[in-house]
C-alpha positions as CSV (number, residue, x, y, z in Angstrom):
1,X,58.2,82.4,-34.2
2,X,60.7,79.7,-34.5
3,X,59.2,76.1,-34.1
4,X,61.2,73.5,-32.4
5,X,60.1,70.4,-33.7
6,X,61.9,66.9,-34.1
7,X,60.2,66.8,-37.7
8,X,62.7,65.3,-40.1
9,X,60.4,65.3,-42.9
10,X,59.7,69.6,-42.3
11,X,63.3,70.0,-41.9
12,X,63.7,68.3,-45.4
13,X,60.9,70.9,-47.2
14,X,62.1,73.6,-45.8
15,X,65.9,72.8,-47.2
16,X,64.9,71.9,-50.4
17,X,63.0,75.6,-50.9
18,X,67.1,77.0,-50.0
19,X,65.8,78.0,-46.7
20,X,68.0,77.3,-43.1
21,X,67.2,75.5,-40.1
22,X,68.9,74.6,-36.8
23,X,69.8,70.8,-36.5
24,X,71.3,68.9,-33.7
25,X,75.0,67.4,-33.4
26,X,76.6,65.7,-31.2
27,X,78.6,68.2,-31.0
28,X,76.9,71.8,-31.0
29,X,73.4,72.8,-33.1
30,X,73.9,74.4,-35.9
31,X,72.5,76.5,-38.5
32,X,72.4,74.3,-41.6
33,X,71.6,75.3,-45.5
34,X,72.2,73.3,-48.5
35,X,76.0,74.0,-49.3
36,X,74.9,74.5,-53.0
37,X,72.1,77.7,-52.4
38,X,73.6,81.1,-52.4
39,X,70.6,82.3,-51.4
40,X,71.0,79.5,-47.8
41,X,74.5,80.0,-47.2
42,X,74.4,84.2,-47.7
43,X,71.3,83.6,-45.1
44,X,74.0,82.1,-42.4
45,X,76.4,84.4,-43.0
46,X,73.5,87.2,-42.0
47,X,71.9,85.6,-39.7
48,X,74.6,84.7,-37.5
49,X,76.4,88.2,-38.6
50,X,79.9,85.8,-39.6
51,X,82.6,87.5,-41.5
52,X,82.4,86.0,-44.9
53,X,86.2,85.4,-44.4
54,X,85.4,82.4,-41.6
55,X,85.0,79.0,-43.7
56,X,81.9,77.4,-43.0
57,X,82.1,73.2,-42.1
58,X,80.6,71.0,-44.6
59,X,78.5,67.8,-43.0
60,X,78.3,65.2,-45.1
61,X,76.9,61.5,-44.3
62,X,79.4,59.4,-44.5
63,X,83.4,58.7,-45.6
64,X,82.2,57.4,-48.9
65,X,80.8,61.2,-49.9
66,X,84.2,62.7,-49.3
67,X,85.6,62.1,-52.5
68,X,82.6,64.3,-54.2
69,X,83.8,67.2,-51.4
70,X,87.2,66.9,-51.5
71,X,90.4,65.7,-53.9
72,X,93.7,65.3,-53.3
73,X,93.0,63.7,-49.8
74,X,96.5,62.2,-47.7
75,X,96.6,59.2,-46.4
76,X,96.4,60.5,-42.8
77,X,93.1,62.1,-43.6
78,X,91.7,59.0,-44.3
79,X,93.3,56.9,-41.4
80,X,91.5,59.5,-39.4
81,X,88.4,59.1,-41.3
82,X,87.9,55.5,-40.6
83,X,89.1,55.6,-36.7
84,X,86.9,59.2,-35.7
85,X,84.3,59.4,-38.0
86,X,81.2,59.9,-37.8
87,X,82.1,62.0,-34.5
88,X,83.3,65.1,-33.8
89,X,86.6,65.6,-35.8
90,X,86.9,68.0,-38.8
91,X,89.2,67.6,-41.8
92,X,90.4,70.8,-44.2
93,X,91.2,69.1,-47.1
94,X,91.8,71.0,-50.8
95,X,88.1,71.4,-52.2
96,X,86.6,70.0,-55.2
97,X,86.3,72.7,-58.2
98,X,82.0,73.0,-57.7
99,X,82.4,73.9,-53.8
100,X,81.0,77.0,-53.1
101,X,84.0,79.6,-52.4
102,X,81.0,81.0,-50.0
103,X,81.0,78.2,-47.8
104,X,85.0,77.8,-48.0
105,X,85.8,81.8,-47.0
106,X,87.2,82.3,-50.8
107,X,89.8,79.3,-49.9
108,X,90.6,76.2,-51.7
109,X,90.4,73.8,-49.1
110,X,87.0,73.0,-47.2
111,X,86.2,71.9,-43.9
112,X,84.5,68.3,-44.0
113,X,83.0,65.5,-41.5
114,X,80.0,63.3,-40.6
115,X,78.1,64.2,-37.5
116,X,77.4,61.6,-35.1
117,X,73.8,62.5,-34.5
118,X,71.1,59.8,-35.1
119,X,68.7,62.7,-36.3
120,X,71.0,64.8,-38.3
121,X,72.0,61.4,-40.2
122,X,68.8,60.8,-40.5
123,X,68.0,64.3,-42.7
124,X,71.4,63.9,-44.5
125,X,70.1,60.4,-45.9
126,X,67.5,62.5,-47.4
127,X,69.0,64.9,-49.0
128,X,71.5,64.9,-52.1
129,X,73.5,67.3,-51.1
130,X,75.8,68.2,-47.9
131,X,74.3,70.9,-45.5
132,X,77.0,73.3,-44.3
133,X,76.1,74.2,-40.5
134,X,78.2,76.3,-38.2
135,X,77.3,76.9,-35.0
136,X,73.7,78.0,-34.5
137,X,74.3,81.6,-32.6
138,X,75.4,85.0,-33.3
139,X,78.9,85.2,-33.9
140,X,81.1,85.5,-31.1
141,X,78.5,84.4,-28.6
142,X,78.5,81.0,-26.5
143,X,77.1,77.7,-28.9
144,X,74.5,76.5,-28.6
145,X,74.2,72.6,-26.4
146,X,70.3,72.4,-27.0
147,X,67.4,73.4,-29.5
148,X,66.1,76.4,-26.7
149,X,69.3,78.1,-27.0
150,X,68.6,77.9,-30.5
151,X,65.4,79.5,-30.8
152,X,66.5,82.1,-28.2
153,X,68.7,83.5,-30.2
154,X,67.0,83.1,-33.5
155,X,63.4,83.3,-32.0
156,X,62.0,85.9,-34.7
157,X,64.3,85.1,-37.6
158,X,64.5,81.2,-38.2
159,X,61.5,78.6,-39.0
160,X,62.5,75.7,-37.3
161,X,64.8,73.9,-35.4
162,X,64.9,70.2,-35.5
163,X,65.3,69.3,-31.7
164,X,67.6,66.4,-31.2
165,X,67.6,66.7,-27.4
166,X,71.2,68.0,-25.4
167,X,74.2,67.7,-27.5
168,X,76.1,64.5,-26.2
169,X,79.5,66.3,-26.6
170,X,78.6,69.5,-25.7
171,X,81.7,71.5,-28.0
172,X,82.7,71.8,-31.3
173,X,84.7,69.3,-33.3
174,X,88.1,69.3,-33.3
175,X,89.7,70.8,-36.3
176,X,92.6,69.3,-38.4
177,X,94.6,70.4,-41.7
178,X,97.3,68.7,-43.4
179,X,100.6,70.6,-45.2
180,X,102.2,68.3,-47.1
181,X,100.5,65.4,-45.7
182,X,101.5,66.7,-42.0
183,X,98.3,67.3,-39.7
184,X,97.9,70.7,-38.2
185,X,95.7,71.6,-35.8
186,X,93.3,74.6,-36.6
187,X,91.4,74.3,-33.4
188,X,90.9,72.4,-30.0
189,X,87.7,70.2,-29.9
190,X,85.6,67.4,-28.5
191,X,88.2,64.7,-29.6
192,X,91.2,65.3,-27.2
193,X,94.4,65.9,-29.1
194,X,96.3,63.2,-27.2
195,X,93.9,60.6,-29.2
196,X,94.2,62.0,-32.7
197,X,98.4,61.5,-32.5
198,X,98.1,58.4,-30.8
199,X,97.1,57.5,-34.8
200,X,98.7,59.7,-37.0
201,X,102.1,60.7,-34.7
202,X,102.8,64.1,-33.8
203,X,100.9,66.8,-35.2
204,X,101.4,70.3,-35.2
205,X,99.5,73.7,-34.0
206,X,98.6,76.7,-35.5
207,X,95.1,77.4,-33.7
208,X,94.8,81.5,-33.7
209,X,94.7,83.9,-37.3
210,X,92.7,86.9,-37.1
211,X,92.8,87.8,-40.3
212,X,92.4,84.4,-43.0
213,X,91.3,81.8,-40.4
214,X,91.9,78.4,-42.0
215,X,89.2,76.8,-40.0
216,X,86.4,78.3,-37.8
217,X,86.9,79.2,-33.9
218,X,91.0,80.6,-34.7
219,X,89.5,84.0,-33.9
220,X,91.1,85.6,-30.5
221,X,87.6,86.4,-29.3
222,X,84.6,83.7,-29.4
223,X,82.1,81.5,-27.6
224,X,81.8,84.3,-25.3
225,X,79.2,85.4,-22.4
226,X,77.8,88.9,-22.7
227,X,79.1,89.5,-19.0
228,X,82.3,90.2,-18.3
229,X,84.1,87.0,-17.9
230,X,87.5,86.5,-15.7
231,X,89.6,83.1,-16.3
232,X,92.2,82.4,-13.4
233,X,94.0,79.3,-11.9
234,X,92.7,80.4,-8.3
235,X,89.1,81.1,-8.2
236,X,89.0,81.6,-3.8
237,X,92.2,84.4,-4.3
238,X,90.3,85.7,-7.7
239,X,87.2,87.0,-5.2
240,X,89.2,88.5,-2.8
241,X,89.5,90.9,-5.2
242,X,85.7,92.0,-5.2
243,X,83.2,93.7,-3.2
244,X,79.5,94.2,-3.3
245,X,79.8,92.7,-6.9
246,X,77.3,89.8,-8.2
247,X,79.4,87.4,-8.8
248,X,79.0,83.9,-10.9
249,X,81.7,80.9,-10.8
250,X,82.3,78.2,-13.1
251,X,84.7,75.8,-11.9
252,X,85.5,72.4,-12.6
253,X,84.5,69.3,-9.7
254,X,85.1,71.6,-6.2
255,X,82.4,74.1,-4.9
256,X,83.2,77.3,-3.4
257,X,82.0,78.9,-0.3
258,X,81.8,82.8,-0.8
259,X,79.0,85.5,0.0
260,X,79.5,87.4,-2.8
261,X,79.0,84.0,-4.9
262,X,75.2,84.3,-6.2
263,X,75.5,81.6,-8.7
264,X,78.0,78.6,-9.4
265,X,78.3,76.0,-11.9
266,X,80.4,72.8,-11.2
267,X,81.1,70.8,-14.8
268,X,82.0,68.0,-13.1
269,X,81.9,66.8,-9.5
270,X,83.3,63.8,-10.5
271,X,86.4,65.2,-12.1
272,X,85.5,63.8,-15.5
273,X,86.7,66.0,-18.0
274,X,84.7,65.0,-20.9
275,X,81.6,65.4,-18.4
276,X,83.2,68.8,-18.2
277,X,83.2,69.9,-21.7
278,X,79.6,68.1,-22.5
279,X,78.5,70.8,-20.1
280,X,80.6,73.6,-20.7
281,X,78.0,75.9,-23.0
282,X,75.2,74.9,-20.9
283,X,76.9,76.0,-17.5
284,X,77.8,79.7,-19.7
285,X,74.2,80.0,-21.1
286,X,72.9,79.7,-17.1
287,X,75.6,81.9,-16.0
288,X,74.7,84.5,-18.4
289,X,71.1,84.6,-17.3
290,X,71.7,85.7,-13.9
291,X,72.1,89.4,-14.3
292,X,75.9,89.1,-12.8
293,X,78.5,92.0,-12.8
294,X,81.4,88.9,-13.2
295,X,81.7,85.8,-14.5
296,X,84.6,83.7,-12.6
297,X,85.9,80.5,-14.4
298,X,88.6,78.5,-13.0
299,X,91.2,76.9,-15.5
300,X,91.6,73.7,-16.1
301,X,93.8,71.0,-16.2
302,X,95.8,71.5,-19.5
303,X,95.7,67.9,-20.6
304,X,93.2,65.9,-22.5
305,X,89.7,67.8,-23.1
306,X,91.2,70.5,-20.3
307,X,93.3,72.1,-23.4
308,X,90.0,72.8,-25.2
309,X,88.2,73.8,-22.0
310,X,90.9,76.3,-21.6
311,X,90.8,77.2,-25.0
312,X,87.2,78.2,-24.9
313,X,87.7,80.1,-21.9
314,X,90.6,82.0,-22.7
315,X,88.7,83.0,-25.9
316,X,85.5,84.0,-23.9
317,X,87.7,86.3,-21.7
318,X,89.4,88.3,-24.7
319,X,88.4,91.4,-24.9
């Protein structure tokens, strides 16, 4: 049975005897072990059932700890440092010599940055050493926005999850590398694009390998619903093109009127894109209840946080 509790003090125990726990960012929950225990981080990999390819993200609490994670680190990397961090922004930088090539997918670069969750900041403070936590569901599936999604998925296999409330931001971090001290992107997050170059200048995109991701999330197939799931720019035209199907819609601020709707989330009546991805996971989890033979989700403007929206979707969709 696993017990949600907003313990810090359990959560530190049962890391220090190498076991893993959910914890709450402001980004997604994930399932976090100390980045030094084999025993923890081969328990992610199985629990979640991740390819031991996929680098794991390394949380650490604040800029100053980076030089013990990470050497070699270009100037960008830190100018983003100071302006994003703690928040949801990743950095692959080229790993210190006693990283784990568990956690870093046999790579020599690791996946680093500070959480902006009170809680989570909290238990780092009281640990020495960096938890690595990917997202706290079975690979592929949708992530996790709240410490129930958690324990649904993990009910019988993990102890505890240290229940932070709803994630603030709702999906992952956005992910950045450097060649040659030129950013790349790895993958589409919670900080929009368009505010990362507005500091370091253009930056380039290489967001999809199937085979030696770089980063988490470049798979073609993730964050994905167990039902069927259709992503199209006209949701009323996409219906025509059922009958005497359940159908579910996700869309983003404007309802639709259709009989063979039987459940619909709106992300945002307001338009508010960053509403929108906060609520994104939550919206798929409720979706995915409902017993539906589809799963409509209209597209997205494809600026600002409506790239990663996109992203997510067109991922969820792959089959």
């Amino acid at each position: 049975m696993c017990l949600i509790s907003n313990s810090i003090q359990n959560a530190v125990t049962l890391l220090n005897q190498d076991e893993i726990i959910g914890i709450p960012t402001e980004t997604v929950y994930g399932l976090a072990g100390n980045i030094y225990s084999p025993k923890a981080i081969q328990s992610i990999f199985a629990m979640k059932q991740r390819p031991f390819f996929n680098p794991l993200i390394v949380h650490i609490k604040s800029v100053a700890d980076l030089p013990k994670i990470a050497i070699d680190i270009p100037e960008k990397a830190l100018v983003l440092a100071a302006a994003f961090w703690p928040g949801p922004l990743t950095l692959v930088l080229t790993k210190q010599p006693n990283i784990p090539d568990l956690v870093t997918g046999g790579k020599d670069s690791v996946a680093v940055r500070v959480p902006n969750q009170s809680m989570t900041l909290a238990l780092l403070e009281q640990l020495n050493y960096p938890l690595a936590a990917p997202s706290a569901n079975p690979f592929g599936s949708i992530s996790p926005t709240s410490a129930a999604h958690v324990a649904g998925y993990f009910e019988d296999s993990l102890e505890m999850v240290l229940d932070g409330g709803p994630c603030q931001r709702g999906i992952e971090s956005t992910i950045i590398g450097f060649e040659k001290g030129v950013p790349i992107l790895y993958r589409l997050g919670a900080l929009a694009i368009e505010d990362i170059e507005a500091i370091v200048g253009t930056v380039n995109r290489q967001t999809h390998n199937e085979s030696a991701p770089e980063a988490p999330g470049m798979l073609s197939r993730h964050y994905a619903p167990s039902t069927t799931t259709i992503l199209t720019a006209n949701v009323t035209e996409c219906l025509k093109t059922f009958s005497n199907q359940k159908i579910g819609v996700l869309v983003f601020q404007n309802e639709r009127h259709d009989s063979q709707i039987r459940h619909q989330e709106i992300l945002s009546p307001t338009g508010d894109l960053v509403e929108a991805a906060s609520q994104l996971y939550a919206a798929l989890h409720r979706l995915d209840q409902q017993n539906l033979d589809f799963i409509i989700a209209e597209r997205f403007p494809d600026f600002g946080l409506g790239k990663t929206i996109n992203d997510r979707l067109q991922r969820a969709t792959k089959k």
